[in-house]
Backbone as CSV, one residue per row, in Angstrom:
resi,resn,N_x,N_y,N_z,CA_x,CA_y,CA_z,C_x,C_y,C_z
1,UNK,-18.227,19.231,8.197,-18.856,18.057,7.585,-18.022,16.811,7.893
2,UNK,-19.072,15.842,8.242,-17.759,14.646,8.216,-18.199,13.739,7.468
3,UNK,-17.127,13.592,6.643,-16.809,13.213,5.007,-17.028,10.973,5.697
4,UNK,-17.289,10.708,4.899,-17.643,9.009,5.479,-17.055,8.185,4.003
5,UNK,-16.061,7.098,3.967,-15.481,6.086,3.194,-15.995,4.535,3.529
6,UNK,-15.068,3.901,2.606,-15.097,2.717,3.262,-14.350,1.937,3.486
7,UNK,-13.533,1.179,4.713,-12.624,0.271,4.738,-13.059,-1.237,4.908
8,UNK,-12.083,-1.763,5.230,-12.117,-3.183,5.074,-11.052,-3.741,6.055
9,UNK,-10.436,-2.819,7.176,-9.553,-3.030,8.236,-8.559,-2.423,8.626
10,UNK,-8.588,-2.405,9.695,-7.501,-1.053,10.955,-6.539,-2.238,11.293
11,UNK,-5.556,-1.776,11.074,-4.605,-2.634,12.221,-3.747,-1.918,12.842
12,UNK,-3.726,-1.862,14.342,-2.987,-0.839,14.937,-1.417,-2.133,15.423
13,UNK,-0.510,-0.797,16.020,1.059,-1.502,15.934,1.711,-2.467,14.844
14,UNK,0.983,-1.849,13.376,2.244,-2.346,12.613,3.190,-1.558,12.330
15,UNK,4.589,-2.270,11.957,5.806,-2.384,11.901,6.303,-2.035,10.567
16,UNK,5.458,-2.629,9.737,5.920,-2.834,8.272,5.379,-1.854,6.950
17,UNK,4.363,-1.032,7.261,4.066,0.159,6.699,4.599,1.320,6.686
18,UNK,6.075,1.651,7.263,6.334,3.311,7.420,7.277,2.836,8.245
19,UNK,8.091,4.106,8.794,8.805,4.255,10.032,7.804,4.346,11.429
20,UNK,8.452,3.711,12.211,8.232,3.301,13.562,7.103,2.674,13.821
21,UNK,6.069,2.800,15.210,4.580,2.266,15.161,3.955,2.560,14.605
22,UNK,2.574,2.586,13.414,1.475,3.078,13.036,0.295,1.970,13.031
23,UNK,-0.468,3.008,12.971,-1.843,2.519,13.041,-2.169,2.462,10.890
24,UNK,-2.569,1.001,10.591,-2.653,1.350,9.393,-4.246,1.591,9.106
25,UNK,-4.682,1.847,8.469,-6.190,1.638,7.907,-6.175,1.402,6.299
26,UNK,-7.088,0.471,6.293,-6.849,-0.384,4.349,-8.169,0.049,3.944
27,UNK,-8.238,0.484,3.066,-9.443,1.756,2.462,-9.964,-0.030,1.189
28,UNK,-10.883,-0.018,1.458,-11.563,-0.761,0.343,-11.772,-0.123,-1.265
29,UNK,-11.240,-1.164,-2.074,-11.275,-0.871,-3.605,-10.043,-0.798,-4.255
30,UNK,-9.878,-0.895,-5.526,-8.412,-0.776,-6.428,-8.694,-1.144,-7.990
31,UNK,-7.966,-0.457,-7.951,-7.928,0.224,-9.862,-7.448,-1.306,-10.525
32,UNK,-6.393,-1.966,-9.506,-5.537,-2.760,-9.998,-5.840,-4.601,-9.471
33,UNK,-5.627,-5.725,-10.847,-6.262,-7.034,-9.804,-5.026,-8.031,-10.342
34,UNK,-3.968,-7.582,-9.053,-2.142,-8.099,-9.353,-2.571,-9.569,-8.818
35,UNK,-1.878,-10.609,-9.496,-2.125,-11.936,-9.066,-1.718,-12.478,-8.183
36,UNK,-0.857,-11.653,-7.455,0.131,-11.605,-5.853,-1.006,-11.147,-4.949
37,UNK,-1.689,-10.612,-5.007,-2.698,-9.466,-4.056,-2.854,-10.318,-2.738
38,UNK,-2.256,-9.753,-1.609,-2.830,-10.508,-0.215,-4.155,-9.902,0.074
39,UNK,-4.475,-8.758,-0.202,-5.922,-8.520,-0.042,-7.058,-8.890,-1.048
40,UNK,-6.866,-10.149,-1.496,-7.890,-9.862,-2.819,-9.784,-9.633,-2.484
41,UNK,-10.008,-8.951,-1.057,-11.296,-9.032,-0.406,-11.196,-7.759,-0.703
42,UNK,-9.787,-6.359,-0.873,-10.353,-5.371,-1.071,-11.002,-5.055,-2.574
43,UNK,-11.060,-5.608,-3.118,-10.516,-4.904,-4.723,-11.715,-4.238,-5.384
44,UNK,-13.245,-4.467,-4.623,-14.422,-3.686,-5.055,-14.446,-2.657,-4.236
45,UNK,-15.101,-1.393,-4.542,-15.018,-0.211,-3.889,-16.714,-0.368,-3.584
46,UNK,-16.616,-1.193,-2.253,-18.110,-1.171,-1.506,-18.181,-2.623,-1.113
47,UNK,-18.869,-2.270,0.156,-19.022,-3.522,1.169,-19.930,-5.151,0.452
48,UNK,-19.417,-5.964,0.554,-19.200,-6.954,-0.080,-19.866,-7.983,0.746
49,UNK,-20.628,-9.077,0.386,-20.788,-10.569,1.662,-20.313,-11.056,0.621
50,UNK,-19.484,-12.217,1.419,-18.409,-13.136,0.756,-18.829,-14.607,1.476
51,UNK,-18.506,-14.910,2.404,-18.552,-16.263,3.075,-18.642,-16.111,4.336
52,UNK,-19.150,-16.280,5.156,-19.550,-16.663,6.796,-18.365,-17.040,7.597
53,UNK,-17.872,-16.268,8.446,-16.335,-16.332,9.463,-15.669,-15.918,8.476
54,UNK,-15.592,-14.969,7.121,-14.035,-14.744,6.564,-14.075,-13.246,6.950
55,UNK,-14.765,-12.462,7.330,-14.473,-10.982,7.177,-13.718,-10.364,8.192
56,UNK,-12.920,-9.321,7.936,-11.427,-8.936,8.349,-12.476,-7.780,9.475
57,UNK,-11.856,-8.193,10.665,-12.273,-7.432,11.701,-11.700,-6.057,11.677
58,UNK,-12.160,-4.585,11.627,-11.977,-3.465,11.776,-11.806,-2.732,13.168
59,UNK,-11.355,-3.613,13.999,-10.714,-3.102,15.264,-11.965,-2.964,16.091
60,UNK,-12.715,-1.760,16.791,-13.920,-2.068,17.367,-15.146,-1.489,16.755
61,UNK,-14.320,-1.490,14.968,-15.099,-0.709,13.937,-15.810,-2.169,13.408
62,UNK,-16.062,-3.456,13.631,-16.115,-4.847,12.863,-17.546,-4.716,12.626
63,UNK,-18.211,-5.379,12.090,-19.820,-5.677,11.955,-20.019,-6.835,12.561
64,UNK,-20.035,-7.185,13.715,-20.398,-8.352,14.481,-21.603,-9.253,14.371
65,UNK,-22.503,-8.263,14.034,-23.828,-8.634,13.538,-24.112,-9.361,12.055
66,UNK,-23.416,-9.283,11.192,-22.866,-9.464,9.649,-21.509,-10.257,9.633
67,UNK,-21.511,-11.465,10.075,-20.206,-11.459,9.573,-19.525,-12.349,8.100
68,UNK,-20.723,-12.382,7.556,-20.405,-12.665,5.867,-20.414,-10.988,5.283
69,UNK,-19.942,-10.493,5.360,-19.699,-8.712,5.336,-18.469,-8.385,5.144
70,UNK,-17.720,-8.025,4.382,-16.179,-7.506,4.551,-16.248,-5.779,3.777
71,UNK,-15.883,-4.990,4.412,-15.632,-3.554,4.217,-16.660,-2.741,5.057
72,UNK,-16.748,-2.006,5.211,-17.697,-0.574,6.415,-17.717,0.593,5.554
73,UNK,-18.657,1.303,5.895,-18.832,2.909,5.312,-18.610,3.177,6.961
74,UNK,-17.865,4.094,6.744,-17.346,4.612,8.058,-16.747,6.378,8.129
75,UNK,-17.043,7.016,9.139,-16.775,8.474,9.493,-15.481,8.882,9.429
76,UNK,-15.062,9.850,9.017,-13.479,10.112,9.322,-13.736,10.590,11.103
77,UNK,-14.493,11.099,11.872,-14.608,10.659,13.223,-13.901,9.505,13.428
78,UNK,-14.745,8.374,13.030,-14.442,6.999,13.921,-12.867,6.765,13.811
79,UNK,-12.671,7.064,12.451,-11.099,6.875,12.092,-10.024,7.511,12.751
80,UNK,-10.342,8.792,13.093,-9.571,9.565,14.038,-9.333,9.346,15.292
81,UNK,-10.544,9.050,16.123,-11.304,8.261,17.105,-9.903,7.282,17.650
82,UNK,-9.780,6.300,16.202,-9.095,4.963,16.021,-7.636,5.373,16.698
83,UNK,-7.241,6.093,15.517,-5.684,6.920,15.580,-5.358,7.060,16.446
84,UNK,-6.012,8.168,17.301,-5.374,9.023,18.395,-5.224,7.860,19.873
85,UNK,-5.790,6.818,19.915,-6.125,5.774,21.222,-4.058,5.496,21.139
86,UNK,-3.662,5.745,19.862,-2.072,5.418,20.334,-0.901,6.307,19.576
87,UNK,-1.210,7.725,20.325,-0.403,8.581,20.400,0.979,9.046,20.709
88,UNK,0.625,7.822,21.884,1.616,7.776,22.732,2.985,6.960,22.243
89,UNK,2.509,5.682,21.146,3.272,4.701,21.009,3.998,5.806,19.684
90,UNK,3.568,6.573,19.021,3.808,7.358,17.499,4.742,8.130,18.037
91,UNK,4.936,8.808,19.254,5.960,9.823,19.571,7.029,9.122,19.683
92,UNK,6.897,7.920,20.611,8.021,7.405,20.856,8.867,6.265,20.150
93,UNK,8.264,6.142,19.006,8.403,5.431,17.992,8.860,6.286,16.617
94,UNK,8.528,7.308,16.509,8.398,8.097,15.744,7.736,7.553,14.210
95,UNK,6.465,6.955,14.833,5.385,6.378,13.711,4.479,7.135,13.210
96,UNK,3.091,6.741,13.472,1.941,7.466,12.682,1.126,6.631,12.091
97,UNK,0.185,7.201,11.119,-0.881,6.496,10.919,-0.515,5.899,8.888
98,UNK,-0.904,5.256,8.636,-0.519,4.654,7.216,-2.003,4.323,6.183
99,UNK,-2.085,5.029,5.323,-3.566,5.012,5.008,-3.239,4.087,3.485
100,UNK,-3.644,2.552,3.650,-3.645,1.385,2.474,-4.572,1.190,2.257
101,UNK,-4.667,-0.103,1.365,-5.513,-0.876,0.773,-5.462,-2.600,0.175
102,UNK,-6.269,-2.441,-1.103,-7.072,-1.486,-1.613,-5.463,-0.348,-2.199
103,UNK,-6.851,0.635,-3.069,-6.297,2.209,-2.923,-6.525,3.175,-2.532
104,UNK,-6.020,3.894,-1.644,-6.858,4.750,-0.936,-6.972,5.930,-1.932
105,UNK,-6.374,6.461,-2.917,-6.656,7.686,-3.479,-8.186,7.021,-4.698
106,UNK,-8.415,6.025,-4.496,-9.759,5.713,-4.949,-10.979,6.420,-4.357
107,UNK,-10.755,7.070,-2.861,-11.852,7.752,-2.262,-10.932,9.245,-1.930
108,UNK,-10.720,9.609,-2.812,-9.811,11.149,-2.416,-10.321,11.868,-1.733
109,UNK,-11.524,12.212,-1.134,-11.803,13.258,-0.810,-12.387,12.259,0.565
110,UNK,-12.328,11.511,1.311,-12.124,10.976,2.311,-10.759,11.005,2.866
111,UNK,-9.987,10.210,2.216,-8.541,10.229,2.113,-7.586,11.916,2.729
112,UNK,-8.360,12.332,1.703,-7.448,14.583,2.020,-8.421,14.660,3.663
113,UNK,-9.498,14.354,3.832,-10.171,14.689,5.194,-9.589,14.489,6.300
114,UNK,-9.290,13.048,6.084,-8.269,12.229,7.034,-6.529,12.636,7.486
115,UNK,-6.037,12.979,6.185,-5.176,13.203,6.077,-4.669,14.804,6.647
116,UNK,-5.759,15.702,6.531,-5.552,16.926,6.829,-5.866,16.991,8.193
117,UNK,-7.008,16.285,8.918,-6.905,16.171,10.196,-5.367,15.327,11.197
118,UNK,-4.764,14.920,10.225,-3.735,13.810,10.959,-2.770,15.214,10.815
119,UNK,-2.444,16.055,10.043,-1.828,16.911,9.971,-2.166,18.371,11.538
120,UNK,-2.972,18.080,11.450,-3.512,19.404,12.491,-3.452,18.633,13.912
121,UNK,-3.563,17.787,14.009,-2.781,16.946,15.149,-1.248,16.274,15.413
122,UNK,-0.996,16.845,14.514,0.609,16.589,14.165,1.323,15.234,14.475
123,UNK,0.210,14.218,13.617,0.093,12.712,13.381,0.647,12.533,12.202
124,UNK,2.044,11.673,12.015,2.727,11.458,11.079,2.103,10.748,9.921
125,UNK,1.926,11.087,8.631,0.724,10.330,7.670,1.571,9.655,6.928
126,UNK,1.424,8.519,6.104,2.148,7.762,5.096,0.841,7.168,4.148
127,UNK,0.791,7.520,2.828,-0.233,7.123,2.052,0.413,6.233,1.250
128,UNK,0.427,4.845,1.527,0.544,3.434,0.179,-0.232,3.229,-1.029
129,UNK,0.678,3.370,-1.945,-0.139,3.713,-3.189,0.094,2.628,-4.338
130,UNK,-0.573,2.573,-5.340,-0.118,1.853,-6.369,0.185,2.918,-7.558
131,UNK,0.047,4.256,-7.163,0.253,5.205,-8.251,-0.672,5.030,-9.350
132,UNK,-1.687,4.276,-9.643,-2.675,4.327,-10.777,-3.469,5.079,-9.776
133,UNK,-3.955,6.218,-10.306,-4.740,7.526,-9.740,-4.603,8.588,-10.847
134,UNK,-5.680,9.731,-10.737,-5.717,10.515,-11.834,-4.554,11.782,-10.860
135,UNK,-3.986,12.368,-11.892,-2.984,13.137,-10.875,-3.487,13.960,-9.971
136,UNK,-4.258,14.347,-10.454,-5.459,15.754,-9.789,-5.812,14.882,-8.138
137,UNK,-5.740,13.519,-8.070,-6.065,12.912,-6.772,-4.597,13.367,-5.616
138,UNK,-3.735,13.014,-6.388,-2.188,13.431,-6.199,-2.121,14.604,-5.432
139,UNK,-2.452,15.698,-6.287,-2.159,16.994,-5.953,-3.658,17.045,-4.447
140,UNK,-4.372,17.036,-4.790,-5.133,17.035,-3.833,-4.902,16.331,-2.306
141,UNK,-3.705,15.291,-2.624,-3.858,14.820,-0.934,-2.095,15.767,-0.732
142,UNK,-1.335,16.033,-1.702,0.275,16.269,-1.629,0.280,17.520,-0.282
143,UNK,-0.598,18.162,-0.061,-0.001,19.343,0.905,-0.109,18.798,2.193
144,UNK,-0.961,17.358,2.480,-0.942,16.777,3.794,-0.496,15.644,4.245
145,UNK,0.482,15.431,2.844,0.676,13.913,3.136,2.858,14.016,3.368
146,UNK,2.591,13.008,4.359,4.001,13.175,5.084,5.444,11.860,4.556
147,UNK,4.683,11.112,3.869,5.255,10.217,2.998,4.607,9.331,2.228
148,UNK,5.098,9.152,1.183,4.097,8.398,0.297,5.233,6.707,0.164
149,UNK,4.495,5.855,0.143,4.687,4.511,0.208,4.302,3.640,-1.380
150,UNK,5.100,4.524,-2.615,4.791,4.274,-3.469,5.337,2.612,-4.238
151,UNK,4.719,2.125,-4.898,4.643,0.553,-5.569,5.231,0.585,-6.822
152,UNK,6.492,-0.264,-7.072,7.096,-0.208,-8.338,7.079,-1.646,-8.874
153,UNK,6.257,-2.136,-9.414,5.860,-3.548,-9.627,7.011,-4.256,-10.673
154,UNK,6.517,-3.953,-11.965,6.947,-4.547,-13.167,7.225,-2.890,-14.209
155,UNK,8.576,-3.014,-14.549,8.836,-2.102,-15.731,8.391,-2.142,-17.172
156,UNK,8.121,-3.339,-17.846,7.730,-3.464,-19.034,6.002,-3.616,-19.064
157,UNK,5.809,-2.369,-19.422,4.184,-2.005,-19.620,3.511,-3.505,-20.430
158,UNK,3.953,-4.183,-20.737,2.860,-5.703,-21.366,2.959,-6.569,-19.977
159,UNK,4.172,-7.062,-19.635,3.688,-7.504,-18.240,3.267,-6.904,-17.791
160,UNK,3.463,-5.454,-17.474,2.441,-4.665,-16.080,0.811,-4.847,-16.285
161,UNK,0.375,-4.825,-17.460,-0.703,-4.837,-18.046,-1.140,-6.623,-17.683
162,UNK,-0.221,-7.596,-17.925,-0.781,-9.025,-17.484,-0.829,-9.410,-16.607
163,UNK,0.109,-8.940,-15.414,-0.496,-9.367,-14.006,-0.807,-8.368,-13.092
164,UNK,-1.376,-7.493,-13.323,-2.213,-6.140,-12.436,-3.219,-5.871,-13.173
165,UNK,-3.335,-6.157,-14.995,-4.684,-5.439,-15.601,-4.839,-3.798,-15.700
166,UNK,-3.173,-3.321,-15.417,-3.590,-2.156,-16.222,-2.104,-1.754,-16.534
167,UNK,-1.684,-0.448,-17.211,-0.527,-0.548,-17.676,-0.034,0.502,-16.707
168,UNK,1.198,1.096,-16.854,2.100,1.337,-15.797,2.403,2.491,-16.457
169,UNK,1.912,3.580,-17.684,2.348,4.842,-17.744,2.011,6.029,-16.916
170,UNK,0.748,5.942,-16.549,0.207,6.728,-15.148,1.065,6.097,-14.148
171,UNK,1.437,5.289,-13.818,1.931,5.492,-12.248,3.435,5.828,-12.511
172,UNK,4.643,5.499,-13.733,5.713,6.584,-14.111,5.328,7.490,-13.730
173,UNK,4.177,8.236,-14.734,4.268,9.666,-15.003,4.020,10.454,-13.172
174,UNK,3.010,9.587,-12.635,3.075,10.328,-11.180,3.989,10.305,-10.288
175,UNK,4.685,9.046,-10.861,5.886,9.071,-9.344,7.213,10.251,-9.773
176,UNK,7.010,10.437,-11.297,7.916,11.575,-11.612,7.432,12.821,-10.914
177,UNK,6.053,13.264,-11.447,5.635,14.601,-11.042,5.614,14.493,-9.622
178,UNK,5.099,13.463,-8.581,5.708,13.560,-7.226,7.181,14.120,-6.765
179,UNK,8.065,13.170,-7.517,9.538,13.617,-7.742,10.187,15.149,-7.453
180,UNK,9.305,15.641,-8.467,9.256,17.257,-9.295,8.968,17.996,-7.961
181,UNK,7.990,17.592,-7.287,7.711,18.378,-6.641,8.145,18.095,-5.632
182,UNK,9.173,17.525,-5.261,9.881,17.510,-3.920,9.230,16.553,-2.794
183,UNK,8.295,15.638,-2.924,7.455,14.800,-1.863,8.572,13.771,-1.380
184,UNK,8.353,13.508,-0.142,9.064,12.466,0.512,8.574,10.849,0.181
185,UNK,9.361,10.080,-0.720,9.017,9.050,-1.021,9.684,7.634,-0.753
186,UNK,9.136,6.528,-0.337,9.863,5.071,-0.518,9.027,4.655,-1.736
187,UNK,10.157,3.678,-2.138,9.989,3.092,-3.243,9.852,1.657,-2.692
188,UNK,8.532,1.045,-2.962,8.167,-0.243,-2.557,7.924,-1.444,-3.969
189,UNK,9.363,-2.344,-3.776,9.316,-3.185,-5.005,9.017,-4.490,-4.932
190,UNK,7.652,-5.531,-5.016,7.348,-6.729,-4.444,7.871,-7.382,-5.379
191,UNK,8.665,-8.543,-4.226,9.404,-9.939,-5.094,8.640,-10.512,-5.282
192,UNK,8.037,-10.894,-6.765,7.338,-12.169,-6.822,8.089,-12.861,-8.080
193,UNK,8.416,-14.096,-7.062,9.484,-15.200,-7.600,8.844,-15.399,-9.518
194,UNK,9.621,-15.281,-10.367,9.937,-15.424,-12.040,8.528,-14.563,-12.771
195,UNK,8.236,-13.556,-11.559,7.185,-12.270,-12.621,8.542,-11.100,-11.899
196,UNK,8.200,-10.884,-11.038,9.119,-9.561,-10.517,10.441,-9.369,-10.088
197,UNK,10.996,-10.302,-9.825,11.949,-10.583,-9.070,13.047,-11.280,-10.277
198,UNK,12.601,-10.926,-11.381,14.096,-11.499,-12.541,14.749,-10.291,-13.103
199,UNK,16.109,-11.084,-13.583,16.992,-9.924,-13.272,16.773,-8.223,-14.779
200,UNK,15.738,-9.225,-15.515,15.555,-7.822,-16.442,14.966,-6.985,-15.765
201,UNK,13.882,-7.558,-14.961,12.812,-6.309,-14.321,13.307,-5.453,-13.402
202,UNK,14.274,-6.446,-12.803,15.238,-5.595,-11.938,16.140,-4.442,-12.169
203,UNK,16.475,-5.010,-13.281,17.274,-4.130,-13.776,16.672,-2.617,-15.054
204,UNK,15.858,-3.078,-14.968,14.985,-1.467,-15.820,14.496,-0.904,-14.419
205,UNK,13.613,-1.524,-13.424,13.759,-1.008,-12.481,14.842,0.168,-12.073
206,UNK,15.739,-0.142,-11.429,16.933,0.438,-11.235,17.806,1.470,-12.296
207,UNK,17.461,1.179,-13.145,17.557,2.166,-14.565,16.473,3.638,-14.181
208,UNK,15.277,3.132,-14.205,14.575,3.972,-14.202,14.820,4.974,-12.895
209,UNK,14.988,4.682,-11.419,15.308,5.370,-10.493,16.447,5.952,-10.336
210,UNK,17.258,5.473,-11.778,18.814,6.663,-11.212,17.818,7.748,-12.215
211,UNK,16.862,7.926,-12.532,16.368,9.375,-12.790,15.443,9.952,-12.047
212,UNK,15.413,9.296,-10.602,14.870,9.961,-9.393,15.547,9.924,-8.342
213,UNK,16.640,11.027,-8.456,18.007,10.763,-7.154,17.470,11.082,-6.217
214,UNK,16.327,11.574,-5.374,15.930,12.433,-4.203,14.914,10.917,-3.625
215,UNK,14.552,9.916,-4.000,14.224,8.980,-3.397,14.581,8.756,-1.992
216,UNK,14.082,8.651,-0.872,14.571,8.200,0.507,14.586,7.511,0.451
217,UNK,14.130,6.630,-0.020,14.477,4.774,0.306,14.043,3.874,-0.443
218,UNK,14.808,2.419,-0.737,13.844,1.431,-1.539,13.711,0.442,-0.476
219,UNK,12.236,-0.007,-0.437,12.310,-1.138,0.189,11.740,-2.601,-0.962
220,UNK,12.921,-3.442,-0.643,12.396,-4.873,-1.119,11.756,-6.080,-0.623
221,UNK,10.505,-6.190,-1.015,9.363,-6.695,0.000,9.632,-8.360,-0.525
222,UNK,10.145,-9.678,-0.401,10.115,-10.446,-0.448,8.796,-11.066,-0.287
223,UNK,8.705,-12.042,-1.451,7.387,-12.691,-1.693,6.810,-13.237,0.036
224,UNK,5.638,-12.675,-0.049,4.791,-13.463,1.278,3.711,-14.445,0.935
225,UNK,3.469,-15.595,1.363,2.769,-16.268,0.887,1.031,-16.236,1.615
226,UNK,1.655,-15.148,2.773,0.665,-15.450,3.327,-1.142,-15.250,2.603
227,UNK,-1.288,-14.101,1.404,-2.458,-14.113,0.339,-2.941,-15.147,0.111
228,UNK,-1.984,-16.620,0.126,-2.245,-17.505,-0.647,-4.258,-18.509,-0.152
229,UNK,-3.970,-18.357,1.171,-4.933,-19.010,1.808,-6.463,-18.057,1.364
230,UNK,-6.269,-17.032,1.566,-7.755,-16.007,1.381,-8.138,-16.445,0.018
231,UNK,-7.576,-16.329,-0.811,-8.205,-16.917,-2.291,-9.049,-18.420,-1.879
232,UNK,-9.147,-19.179,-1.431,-9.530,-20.253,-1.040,-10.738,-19.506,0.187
233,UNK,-10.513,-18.582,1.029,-11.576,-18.297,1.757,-12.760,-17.920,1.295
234,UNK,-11.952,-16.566,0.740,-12.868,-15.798,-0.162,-13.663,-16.264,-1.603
235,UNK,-13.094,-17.375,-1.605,-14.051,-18.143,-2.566,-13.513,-17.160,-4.295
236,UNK,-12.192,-16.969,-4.576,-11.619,-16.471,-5.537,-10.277,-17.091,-5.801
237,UNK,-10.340,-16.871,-6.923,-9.043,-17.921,-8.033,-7.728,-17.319,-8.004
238,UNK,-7.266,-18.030,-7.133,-5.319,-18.206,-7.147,-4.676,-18.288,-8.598
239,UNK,-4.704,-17.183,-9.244,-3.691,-17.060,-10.693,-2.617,-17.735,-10.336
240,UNK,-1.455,-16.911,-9.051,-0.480,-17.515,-9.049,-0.269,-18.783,-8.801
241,UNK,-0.589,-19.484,-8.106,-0.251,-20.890,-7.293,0.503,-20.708,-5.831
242,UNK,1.447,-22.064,-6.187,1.824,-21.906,-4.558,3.345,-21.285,-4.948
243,UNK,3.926,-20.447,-4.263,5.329,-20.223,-4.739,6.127,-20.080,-3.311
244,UNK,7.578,-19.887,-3.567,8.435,-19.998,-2.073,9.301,-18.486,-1.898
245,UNK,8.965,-18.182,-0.896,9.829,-16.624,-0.551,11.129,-17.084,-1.277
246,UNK,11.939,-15.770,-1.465,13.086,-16.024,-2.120,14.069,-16.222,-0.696
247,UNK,15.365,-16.925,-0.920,16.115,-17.690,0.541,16.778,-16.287,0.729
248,UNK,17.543,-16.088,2.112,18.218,-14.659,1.836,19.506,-14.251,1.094
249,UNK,20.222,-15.477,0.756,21.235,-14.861,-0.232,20.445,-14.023,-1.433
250,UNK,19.724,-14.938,-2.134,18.641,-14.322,-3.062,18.294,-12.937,-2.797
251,UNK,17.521,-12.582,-1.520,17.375,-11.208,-1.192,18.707,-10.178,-1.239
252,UNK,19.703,-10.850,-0.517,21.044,-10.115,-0.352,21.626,-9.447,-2.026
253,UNK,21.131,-11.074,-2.825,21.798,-10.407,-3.889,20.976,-9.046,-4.437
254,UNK,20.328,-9.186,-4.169,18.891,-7.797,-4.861,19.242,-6.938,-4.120
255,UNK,19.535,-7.014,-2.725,19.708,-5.465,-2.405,21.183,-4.670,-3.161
256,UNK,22.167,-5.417,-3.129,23.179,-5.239,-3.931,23.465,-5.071,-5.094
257,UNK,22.583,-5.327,-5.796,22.060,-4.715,-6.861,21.886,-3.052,-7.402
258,UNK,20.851,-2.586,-6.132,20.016,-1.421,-5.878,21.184,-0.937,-5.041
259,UNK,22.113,-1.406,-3.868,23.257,-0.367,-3.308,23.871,0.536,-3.609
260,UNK,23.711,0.706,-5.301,24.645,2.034,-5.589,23.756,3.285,-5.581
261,UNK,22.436,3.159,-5.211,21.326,4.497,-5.373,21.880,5.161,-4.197
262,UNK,21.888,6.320,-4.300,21.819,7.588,-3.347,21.220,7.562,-2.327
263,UNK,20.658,6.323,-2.111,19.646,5.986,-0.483,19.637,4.977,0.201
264,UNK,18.763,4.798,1.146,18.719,3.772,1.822,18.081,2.172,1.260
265,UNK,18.617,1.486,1.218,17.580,0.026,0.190,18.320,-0.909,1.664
266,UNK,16.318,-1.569,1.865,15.974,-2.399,3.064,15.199,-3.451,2.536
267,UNK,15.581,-4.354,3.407,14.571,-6.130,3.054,14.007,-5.718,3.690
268,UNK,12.642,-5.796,2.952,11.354,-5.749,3.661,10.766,-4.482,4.295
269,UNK,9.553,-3.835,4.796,8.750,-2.890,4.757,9.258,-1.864,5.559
């Protein structure tokens, strides 16, 4: 059977999703509506018309014909299809394919299709998550998934709840039971200048992960501004405003912070 989802854009040779080259694909929809969001075109789960010239081209998956259209119902064929055209760059890179959003465990049983075929081709998988998912989605993709690219936003469940709109005990409780069960994980923490990036949040942060010593890595994603413009495309409201990446001493000091964990902690993806 071939199982059919929906995205909202492929981008092949990025850098910043995983180790080495991958091909990413951004699965349309999310549990979560963070006021940072550079995608704020994914956040409905189903193809959308928005405005005329804004929709995010899907590689030679696009709707050319539609282009007030943003997201596709699309084959795990085509997706595979997508993948394999750079095989070549994944060996020697030691990359793979990166399945975002959006959330992708919003369509689980697309998601495990994909994922189990990337496995039987012995295509390195990385699933980016926000960890709001029912666990049962979890367990269902965990036997094929080759790293998870999990999101550690805000520690105090009332902020988590004011700028994402939902609270943050499901995604604890999963990144523990991930933990438990031995999955290969980065820990992905976005700077956003006086919500995320102050030194309490930081610091429960970092509290909380000396009770996950088996972590491979943290990465600290410094504020990008680039979201800022699509809110204006997409014809949707900029909560945040305009704000400024943090300078790199700023970054330096944050990683130094996080240096005493048992792993690797990197600026940026």
């Amino acid at each position: 059977m071939n199982i059919t989802g929906i995205i909202f854009d492929l981008k092949r040779f990025a850098v910043h999703d995983g180790p080495g080259i991958r091909t990413t694909v951004f699965f349309k929809g999310c549990p979560l509506n963070c006021w940072w969001c550079h995608n704020p075109e994914s956040r409905k789960l189903k193809p959308e018309r928005i405005a005329a010239g804004s929709h995010r081209h899907c590689a030679n998956l696009a709707i050319p014909d539609d282009p007030a259209m943003v997201g596709k119902t699309v084959s795990a064929d085509e997706i595979i299809a997508e993948i394999e055209k750079d095989l070549a760059f994944y060996d020697e890179s030691g990359g793979g394919v990166t399945f975002s959003g959006g959330e992708p465990l919003l369509q689980p049983d697309f998601l495990t299709d994909l994922l189990r075929r990337c496995r039987e081709r012995e295509i390195h998988s990385a699933v980016d998550t926000s960890g709001h998912a029912p666990w049962a989605h979890f367990e269902q993709i965990y036997p094929y998934t080759d790293l998870f690219l999990f999101d550690l936003k805000l520690i105090d469940d009332r902020l988590h709840r004011r700028y994402t709109n939902v609270g943050n005990r499901l995604i604890h409780d999963n990144l523990r039971r991930l933990h438990e069960l031995g999955a290969a994980i980065f820990i992905r923490i976005p700077l956003i200048p006086g919500i995320s990036d102050t030194e309490e949040n930081l610091a429960g942060i970092r509290t909380f992960l000396d009770g996950l010593p088996n972590i491979r890595q943290v990465n600290l994603l410094p504020y990008n501004p680039i979201g800022e413009s699509k809110y204006q495309r997409f014809h949707k409201k900029n909560r945040l405003g305009r704000l400024s990446t943090q300078p790199p001493s700023r970054l330096e000091a944050i990683r130094d912070h996080f240096s005493t964990l048992p792993c690797a902690v990197k600026i940026g993806g």
